[in-house]
C-alpha positions as YAML, in Angstrom:
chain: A
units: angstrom
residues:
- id: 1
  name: UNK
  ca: [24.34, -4.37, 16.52]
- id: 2
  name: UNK
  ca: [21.91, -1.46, 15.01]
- id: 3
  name: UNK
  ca: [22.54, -1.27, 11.62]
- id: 4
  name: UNK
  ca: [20.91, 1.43, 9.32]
- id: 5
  name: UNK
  ca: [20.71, 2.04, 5.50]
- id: 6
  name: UNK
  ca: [21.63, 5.77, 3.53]
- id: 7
  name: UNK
  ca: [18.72, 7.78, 3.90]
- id: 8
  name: UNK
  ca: [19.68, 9.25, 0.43]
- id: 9
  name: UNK
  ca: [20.36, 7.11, -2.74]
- id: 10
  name: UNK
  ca: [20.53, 9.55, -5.59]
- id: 11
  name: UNK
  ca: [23.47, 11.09, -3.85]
- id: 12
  name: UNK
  ca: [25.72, 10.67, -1.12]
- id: 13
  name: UNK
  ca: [28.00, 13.49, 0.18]
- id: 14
  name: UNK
  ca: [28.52, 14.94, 4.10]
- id: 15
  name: UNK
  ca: [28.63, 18.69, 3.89]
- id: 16
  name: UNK
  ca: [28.80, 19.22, 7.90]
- id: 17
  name: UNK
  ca: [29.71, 15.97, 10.48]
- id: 18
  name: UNK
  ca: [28.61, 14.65, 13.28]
- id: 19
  name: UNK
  ca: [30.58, 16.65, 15.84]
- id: 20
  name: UNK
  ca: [32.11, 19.45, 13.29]
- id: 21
  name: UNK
  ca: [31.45, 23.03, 12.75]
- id: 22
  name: UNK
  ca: [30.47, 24.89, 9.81]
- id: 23
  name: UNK
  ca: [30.81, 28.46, 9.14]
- id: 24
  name: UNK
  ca: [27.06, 28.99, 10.18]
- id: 25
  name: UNK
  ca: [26.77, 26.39, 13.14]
- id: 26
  name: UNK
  ca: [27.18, 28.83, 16.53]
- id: 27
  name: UNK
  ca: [25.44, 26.54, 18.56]
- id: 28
  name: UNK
  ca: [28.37, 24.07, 19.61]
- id: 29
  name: UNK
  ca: [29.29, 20.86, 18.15]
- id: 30
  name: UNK
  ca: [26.85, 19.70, 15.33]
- id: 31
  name: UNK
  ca: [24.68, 16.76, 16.64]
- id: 32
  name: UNK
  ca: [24.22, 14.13, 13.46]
- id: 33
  name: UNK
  ca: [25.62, 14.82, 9.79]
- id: 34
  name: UNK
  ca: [24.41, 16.89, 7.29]
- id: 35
  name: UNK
  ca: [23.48, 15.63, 3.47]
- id: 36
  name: UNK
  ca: [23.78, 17.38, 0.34]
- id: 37
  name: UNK
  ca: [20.97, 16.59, -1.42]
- id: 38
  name: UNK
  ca: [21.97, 18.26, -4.99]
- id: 39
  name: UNK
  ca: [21.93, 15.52, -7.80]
- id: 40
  name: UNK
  ca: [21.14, 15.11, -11.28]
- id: 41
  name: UNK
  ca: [18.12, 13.84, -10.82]
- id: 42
  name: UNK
  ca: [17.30, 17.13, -8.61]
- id: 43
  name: UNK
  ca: [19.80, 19.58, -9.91]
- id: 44
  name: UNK
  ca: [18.62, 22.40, -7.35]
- id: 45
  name: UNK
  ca: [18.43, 19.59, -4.21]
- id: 46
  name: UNK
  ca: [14.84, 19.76, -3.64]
- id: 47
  name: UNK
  ca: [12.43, 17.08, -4.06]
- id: 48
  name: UNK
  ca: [15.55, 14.42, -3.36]
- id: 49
  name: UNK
  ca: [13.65, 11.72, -1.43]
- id: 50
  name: UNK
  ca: [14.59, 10.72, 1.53]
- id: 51
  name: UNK
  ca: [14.16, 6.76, 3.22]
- id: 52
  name: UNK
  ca: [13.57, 5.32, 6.14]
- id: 53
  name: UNK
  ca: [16.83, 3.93, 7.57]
- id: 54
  name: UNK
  ca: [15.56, 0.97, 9.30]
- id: 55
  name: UNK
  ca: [12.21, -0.13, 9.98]
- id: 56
  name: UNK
  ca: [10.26, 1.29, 12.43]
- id: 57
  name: UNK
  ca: [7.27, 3.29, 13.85]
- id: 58
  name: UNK
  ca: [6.24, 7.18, 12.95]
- id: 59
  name: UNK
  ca: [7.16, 8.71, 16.66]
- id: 60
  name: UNK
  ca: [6.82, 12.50, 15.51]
- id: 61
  name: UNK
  ca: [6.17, 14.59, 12.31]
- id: 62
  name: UNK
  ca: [6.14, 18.09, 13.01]
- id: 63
  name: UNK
  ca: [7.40, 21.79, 12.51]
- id: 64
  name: UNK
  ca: [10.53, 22.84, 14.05]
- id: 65
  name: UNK
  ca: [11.60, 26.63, 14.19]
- id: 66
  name: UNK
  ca: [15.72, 25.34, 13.43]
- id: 67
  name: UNK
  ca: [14.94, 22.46, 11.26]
- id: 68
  name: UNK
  ca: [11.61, 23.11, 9.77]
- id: 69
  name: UNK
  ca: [9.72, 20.30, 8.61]
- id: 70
  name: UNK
  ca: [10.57, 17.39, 10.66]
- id: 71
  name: UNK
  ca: [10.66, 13.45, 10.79]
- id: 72
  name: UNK
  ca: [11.37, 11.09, 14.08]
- id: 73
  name: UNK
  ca: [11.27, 7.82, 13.53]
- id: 74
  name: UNK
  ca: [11.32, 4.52, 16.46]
- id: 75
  name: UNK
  ca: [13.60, 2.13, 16.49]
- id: 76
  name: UNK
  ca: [14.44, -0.86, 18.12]
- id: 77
  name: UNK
  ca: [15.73, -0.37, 21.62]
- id: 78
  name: UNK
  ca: [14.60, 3.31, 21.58]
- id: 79
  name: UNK
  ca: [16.98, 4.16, 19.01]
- id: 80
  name: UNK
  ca: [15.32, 7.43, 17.05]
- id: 81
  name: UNK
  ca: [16.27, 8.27, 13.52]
- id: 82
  name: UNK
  ca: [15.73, 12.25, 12.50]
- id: 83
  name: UNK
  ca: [15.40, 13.88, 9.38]
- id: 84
  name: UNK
  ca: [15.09, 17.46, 8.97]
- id: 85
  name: UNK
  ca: [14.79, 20.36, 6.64]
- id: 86
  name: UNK
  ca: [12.27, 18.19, 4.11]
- id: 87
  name: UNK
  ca: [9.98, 19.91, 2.15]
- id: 88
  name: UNK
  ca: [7.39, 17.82, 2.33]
- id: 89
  name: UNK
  ca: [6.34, 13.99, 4.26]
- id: 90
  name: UNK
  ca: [4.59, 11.06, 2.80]
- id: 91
  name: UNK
  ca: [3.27, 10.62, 6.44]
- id: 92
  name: UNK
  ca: [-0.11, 10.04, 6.51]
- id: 93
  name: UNK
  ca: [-2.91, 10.24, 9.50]
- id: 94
  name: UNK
  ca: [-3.08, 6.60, 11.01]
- id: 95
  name: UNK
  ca: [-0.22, 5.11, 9.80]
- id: 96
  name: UNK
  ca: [2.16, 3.48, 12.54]
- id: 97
  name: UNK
  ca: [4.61, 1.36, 11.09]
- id: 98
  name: UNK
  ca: [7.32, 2.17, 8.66]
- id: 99
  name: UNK
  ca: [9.80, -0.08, 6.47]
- id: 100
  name: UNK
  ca: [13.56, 0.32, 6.21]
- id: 101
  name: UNK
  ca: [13.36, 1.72, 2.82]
- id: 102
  name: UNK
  ca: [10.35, 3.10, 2.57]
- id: 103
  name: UNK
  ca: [10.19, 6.87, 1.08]
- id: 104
  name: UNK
  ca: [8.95, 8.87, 4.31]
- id: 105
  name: UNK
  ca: [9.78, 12.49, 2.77]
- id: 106
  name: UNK
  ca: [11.57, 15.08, 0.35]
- id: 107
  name: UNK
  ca: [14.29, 17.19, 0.81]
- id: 108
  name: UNK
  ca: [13.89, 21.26, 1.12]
- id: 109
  name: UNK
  ca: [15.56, 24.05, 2.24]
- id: 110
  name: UNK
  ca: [12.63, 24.75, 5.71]
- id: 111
  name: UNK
  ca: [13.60, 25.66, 8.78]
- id: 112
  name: UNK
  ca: [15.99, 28.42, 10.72]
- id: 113
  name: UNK
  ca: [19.10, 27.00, 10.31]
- id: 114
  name: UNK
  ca: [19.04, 25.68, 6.77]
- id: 115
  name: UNK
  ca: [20.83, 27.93, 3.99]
- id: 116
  name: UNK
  ca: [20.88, 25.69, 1.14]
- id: 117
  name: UNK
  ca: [18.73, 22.54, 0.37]
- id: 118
  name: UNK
  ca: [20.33, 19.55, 2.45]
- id: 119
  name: UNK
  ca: [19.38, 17.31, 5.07]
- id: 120
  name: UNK
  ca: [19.60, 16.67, 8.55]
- id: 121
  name: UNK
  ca: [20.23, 13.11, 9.18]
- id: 122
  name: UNK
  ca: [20.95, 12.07, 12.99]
- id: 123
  name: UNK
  ca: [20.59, 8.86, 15.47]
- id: 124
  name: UNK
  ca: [19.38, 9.64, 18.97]
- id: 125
  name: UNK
  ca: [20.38, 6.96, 21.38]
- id: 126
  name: UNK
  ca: [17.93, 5.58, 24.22]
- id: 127
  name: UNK
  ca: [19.51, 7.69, 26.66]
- id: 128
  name: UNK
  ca: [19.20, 10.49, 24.28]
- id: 129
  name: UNK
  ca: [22.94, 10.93, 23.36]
- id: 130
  name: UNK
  ca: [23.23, 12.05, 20.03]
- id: 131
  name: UNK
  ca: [25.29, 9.48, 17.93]
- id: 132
  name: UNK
  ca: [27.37, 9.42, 14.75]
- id: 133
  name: UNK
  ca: [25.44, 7.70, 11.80]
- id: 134
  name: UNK
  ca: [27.95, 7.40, 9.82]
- id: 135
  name: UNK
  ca: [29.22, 4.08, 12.32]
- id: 136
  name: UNK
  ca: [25.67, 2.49, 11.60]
- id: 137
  name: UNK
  ca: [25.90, 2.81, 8.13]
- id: 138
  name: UNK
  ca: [29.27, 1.52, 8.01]
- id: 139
  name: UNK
  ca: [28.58, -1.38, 9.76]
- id: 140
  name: UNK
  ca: [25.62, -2.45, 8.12]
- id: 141
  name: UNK
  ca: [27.50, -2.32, 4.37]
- id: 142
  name: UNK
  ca: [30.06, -4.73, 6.57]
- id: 143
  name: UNK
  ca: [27.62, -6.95, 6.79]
- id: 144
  name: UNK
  ca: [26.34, -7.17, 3.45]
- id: 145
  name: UNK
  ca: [30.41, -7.08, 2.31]
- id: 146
  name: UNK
  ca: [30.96, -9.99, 4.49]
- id: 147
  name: UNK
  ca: [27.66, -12.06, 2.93]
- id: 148
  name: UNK
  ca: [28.45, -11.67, -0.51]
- id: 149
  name: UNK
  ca: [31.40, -12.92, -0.70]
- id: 150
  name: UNK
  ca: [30.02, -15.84, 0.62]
- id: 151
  name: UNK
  ca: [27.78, -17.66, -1.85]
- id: 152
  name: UNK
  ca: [24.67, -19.02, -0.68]
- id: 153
  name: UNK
  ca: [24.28, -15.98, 2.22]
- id: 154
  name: UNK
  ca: [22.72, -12.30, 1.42]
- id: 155
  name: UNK
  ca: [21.45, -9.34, 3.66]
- id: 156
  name: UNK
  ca: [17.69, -8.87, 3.29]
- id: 157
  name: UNK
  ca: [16.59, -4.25, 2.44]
- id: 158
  name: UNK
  ca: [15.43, -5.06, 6.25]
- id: 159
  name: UNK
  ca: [18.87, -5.82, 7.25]
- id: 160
  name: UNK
  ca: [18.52, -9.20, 8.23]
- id: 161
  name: UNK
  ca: [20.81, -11.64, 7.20]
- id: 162
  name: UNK
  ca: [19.67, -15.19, 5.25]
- id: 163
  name: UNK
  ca: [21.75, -18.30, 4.76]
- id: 164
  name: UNK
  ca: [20.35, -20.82, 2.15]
- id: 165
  name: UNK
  ca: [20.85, -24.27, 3.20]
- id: 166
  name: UNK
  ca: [19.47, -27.84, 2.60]
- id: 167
  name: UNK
  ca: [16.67, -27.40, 4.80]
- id: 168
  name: UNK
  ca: [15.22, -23.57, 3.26]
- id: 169
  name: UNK
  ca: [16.21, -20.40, 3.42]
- id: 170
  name: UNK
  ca: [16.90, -19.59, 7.47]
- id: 171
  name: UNK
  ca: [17.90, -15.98, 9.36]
- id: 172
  name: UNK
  ca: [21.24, -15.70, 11.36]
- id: 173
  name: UNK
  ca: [21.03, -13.65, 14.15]
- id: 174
  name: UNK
  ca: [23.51, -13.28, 17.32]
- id: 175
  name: UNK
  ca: [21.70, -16.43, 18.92]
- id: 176
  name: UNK
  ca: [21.87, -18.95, 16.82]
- id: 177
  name: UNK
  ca: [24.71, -17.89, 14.62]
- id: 178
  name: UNK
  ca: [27.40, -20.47, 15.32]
- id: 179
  name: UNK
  ca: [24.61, -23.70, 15.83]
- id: 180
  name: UNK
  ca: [23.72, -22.38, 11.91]
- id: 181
  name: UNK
  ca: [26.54, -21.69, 10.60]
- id: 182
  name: UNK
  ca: [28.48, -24.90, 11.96]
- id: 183
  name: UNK
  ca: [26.03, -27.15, 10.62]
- id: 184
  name: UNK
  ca: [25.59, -25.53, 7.19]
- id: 185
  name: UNK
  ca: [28.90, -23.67, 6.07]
- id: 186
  name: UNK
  ca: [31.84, -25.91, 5.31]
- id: 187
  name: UNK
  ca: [34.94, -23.99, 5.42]
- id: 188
  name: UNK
  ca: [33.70, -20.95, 7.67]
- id: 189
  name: UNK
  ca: [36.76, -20.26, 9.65]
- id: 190
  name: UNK
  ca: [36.98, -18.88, 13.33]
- id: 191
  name: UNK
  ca: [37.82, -15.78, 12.01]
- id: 192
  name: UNK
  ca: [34.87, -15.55, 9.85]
- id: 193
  name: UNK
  ca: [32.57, -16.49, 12.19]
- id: 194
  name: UNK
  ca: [34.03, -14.22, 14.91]
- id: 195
  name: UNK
  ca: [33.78, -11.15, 12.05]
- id: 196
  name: UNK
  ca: [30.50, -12.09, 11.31]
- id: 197
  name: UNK
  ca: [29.18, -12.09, 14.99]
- id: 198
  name: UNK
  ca: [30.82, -8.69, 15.76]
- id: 199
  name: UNK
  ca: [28.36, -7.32, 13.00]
- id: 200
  name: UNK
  ca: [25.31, -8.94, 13.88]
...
């Protein structure tokens, strides 16, 4: 399952969603959701900054006439993670690699079709289908729901998730989630277990 963290912490509100219209948008359905990124922190929602939702490699940062300056981020399984409108990147010439969480820019008000600081936030598929972030995010605070109310389990910024048993500290992923959890978590029911492999 790809699971992503808010790109925006100081705030969190959807002005425009994935698939909607606003009063401006006259280029068919809106691919990706837009942010407000008015705060108190940034009271005239510029300078907001903006994180990487997963980890990652720097794939493009660039100028776009519609959504000015411009972020694209690599994913696993050719997911792509875009942020537009920023005022300004923390790229920086030779850098590849980027950390879920990791500030990569600030928001702005640059490009065509931006009339009032926000951002652009959107998930490109492999097949380059525009999809609705709003499912990643979700599932991803799912996760985390589901390991804390479980003691000894949490969900690492990197979205990994770490069960602490007799042996150390080990990570549960779709492959070897039932051999761990059978032999370390009395009283896991079926149902957990099947909730908790639907999220992974």
């Amino acid at each position: 399952m790809f699971r992503i963290n808010k790109p925006i912490k100081d705030v969190w509100y959807i002005t425009t969603f994935h698939g909607g219209k606003a009063s401006w948008y006259k280029y068919g359905k809106h691919q990706g959701i837009d942010l407000r990124t008015k705060c108190d922190k940034f009271p005239n929602g510029i300078g907001t900054p903006i994180y990487a939702c997963k980890s990652g490699i720097w794939k493009t940062v660039e100028e776009s006439e519609n959504m000015g300056k411009k972020i694209v981020l690599e994913h696993e399984n050719g997911f792509l993670s875009v942020y537009g409108h920023l005022s300004s990147t923390t790229y920086r010439p030779g850098y590849k690699t980027v950390k879920m969480g990791d500030i990569i820019g600030y928001s702005g008000v640059s490009g065509r079709l931006c009339y009032g600081p926000h951002l652009h936030f959107e998930i490109i598929d492999s097949n380059g289908v525009s999809l609705d972030p709003l499912q990643f995010i979700q599932n991803s605070e799912e996760l985390r729901n589901w390991a804390r109310a479980r003691s000894l389990m949490r969900v690492e910024k990197d979205g990994s998730i770490k069960l602490l048993t007799v042996k150390g500290i080990i990570e549960v992923n779709r492959d070897n989630c039932f051999d761990v959890l059978s032999k370390n978590c009395w009283g896991i029911s079926e149902k957990d277990y099947s909730d908790l492999l639907e999220l992974l």
